[in-house]
C-alpha positions in Angstrom: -26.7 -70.3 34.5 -24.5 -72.2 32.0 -26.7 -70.8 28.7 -26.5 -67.3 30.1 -22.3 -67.6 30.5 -22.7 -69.0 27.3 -24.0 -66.2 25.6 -22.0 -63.8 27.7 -18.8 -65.1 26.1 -20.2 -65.3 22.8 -21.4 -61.7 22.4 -18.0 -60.3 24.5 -16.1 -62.3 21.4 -18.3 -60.8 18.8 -17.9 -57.2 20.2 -13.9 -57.7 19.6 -13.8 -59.3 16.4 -16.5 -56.5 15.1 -14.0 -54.0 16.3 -11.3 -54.9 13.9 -13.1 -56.8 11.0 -17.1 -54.8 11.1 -20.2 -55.5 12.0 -21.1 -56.7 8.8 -18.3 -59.2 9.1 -19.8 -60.7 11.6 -21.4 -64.0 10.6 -23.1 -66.3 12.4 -20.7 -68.6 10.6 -17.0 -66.5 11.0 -18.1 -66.6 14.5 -18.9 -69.8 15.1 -15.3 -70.9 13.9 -13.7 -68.9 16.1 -15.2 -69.9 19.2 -14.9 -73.4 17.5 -18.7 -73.8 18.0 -21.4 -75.5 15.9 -23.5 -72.9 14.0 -26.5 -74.7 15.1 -25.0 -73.8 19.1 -24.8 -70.4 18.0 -28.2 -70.4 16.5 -29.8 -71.8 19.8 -28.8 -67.8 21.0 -29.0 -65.5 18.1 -31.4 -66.4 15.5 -30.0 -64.0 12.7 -27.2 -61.9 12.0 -29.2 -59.0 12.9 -29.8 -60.2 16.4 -26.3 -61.0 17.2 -25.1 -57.8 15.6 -27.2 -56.0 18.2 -26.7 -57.8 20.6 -23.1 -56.6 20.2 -23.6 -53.4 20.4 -25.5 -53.4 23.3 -22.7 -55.4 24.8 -19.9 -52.8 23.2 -21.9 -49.9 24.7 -21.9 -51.4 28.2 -18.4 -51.8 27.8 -18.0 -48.1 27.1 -19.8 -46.9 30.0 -17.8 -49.5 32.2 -14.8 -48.3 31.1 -15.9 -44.2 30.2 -18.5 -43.0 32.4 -18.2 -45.4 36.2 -14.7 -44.3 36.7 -15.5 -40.4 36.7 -18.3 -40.5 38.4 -16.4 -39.9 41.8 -15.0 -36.4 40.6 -16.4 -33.5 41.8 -19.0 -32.3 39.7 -18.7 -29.4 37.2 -15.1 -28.7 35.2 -13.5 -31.3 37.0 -15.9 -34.1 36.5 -16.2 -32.7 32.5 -12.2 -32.5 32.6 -11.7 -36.2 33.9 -14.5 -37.6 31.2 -12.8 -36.1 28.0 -9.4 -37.8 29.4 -11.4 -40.8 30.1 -12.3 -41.5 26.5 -8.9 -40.7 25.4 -7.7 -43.1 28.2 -10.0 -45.6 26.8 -8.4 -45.6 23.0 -5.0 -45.4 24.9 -5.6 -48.7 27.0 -6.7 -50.5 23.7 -10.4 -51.9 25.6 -11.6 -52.3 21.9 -8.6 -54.0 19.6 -9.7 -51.7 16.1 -10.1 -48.6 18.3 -13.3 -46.7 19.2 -16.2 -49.3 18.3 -18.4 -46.4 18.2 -16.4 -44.7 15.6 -15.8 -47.1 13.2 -19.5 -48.5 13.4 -21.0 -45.0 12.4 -18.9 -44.6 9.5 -19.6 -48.3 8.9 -23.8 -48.2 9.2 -24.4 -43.9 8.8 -25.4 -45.0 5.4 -27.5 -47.8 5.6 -30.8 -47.3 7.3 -32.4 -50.2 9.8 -32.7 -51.3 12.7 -28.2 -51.9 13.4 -27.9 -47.9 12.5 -31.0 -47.0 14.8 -29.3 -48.7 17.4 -26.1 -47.1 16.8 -27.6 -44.2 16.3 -29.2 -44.3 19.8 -25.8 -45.2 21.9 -24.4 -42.5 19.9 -27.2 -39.8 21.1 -26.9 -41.2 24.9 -23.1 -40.6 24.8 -23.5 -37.4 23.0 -26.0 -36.3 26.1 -24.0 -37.6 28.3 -21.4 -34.7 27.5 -24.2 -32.2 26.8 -25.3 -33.1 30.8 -21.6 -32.7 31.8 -21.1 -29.4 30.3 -24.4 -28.4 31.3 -23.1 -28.9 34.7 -20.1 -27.4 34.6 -21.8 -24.1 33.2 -24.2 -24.3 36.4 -21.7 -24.6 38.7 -20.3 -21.3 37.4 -17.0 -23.1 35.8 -18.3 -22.1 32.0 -18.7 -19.3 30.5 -22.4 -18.5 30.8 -22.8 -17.9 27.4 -21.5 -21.5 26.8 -23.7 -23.7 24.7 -23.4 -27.2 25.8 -24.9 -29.0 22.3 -21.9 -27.0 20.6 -19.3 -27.6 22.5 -20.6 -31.6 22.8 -20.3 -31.6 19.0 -16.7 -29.7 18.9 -15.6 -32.3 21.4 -17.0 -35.4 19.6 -15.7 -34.6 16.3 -11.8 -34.3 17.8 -12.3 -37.5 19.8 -13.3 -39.3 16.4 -10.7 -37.2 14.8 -8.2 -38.9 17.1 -9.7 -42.0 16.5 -9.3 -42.0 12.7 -5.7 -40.7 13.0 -4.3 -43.2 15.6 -6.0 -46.0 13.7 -5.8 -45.3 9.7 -2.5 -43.7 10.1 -1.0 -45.4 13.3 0.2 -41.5 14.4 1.4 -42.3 17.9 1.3 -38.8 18.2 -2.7 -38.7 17.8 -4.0 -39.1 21.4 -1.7 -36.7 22.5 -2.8 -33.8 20.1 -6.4 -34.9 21.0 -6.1 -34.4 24.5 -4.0 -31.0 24.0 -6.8 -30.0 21.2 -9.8 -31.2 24.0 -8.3 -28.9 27.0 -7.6 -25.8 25.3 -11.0 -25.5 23.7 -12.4 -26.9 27.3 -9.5 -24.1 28.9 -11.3 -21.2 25.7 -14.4 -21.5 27.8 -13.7 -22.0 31.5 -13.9 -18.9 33.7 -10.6 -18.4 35.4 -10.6 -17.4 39.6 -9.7 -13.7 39.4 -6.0 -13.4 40.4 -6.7 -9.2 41.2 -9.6 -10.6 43.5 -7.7 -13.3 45.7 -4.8 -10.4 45.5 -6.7 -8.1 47.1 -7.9 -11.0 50.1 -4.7 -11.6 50.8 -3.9 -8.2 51.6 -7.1 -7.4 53.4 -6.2 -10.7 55.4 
């Protein structure tokens, strides 16, 4: 349907210029120029700033999971699958699919401050991705790849804070080194905690054998 194409390329606009400019510089107004729209059009879709601000977000986090979560989802479960999703959200700053880096990022620093219902629902696709690599470690740990004394809501947060980390470096600084020390930083401590095959064991097999 022509309104629902309509608002599909309106909100997919909004979600890129809120990446490099904030979702508090997103007017009804700044985006209504751009698009070279009437306000009143953009009105007939988003009656305040607030709605279209959200609905960018929802439209940003779908993004993520398109472009984070689907592609791993055919690696084997456990280490592998927990391996291939850190790269993937390194991957995903590396391929530029937001122009101002990790929306994510820059919209908590952006909203952590001011409470309402934009931060609440930052604050909620921040928890799902959060629990999304919780469930991922969790899995790796029951699969016997983790150390069983591993626990997942630590290493989540270890993980999270050097993804933003390379977030804030590659952007604010322009390191082109960044991504690289993020994903070097990401394996070892993934490495500190993964329970190596027993090279003595598989020795001994293949001398039995």
């Amino acid at each position: 349907m022509k309104g629902d194409r309509t608002r599909q390329s309106i909100v997919e606009r909004a979600v890129n210029l809120a990446s490099t400019d904030g979702l508090e510089g997103l007017t009804i107004g700044r985006l209504a120029d751009d698009l070279e729209m009437s306000k009143s059009g953009l009105f007939a879709h988003f009656g305040s700033k607030e709605e279209l601000q959200l609905a960018t977000i929802e439209e940003a986090k779908q993004r993520f999971i398109d472009e984070v979560f689907r592609p791993v989802l055919k690696v084997e479960r456990g280490y592998p699958r927990l391996l291939a999703l850190c790269r993937s959200w390194i991957d995903y700053l590396r391929r530029g699919v937001f122009p101002g880096g990790c929306f994510f990022a820059a919209a908590s620093f952006e909203f952590d401050g001011r409470p309402g219902p934009v931060r609440d629902a930052i604050g909620r696709a921040m928890f799902e991705w959060i629990g999304a690599l919780e469930k991922a470690i969790r899995m790796a740990k029951e699969a016997g790849h983790l150390d069983p004394r591993v626990d997942p809501a630590q290493i989540a947060f270890e993980l999270n804070a050097l993804f933003f980390g390379a977030n804030f470096a590659s952007q604010l600084w322009r390191d082109p080194r960044a991504l690289d020390r993020a994903e070097k930083a990401v394996e070892a401590r993934l490495e500190s905690v993964r329970i190596k095959p027993s090279h003595t064991r598989s020795g001994a097999r293949r001398k039995i054998a």
